[in-house]
Wavefront OBJ file of the C-alpha trace (Angstrom):
o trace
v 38.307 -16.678 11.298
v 39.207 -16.228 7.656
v 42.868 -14.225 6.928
v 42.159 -12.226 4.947
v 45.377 -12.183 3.188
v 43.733 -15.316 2.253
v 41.366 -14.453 0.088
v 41.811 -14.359 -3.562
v 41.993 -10.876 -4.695
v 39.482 -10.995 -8.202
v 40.811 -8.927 -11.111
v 38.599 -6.236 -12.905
v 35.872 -8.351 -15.386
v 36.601 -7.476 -19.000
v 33.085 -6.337 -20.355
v 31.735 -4.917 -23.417
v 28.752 -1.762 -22.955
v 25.051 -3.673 -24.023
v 24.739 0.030 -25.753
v 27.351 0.885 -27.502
v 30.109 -2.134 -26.935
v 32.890 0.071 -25.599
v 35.260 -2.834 -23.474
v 35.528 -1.163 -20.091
v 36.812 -2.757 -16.681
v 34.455 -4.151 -13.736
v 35.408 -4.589 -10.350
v 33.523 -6.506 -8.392
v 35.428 -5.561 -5.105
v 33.346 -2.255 -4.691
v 36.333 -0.643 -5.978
v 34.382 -0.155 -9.697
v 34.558 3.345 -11.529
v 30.196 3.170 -11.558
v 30.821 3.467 -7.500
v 31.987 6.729 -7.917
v 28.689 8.179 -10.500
v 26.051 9.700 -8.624
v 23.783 8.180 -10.932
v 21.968 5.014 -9.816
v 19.608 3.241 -12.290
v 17.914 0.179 -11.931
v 20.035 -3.054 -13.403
v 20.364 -4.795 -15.436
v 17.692 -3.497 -17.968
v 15.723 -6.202 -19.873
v 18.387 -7.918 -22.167
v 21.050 -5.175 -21.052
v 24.604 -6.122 -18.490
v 26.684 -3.043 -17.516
v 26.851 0.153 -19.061
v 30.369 2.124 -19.902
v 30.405 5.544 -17.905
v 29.498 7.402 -21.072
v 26.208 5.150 -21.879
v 25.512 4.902 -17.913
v 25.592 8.804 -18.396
v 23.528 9.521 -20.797
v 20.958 6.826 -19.921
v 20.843 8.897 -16.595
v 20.396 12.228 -18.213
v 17.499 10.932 -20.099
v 15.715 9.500 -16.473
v 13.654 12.273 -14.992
v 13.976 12.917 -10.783
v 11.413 10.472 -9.834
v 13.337 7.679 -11.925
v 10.879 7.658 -14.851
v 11.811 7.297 -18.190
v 11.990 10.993 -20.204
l 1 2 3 4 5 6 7 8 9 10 11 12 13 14 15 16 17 18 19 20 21 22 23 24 25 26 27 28 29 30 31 32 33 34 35 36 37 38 39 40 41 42 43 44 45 46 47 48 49 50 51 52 53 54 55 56 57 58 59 60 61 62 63 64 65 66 67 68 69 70
């Protein structure tokens, strides 16, 4: 059985928003600020990574209900 004091802890990823380029922090742990939004889009869009919280926003508020596009 794996310790798991023994496993490497990752640090945050350094990104950059495919919108608007903001740098913003990614943790891969489950312990990421997007856990906490209550919206849930489908990613990565075509040619997009990670949204910052304010692009992940807006690109919510623009989604009707039924997860079509606006």
């Amino acid at each position: 059985m794996t310790n798991p004091q023994d496993i490497p802890v990752q640090k945050p990823r350094r990104l950059a928003c495919s919108r608007c380029g903001a740098e913003f922090g990614c943790d891969l742990s489950g312990a990421c600020w997007c856990a906490e939004e209550t919206a849930r889009l489908p990613m990565p869009v075509k040619g997009e990574d990670c949204l910052c919280r304010a692009c992940l926003r807006e690109a919510a508020a623009m989604r009707s209900p039924d997860g079509a596009q606006a």
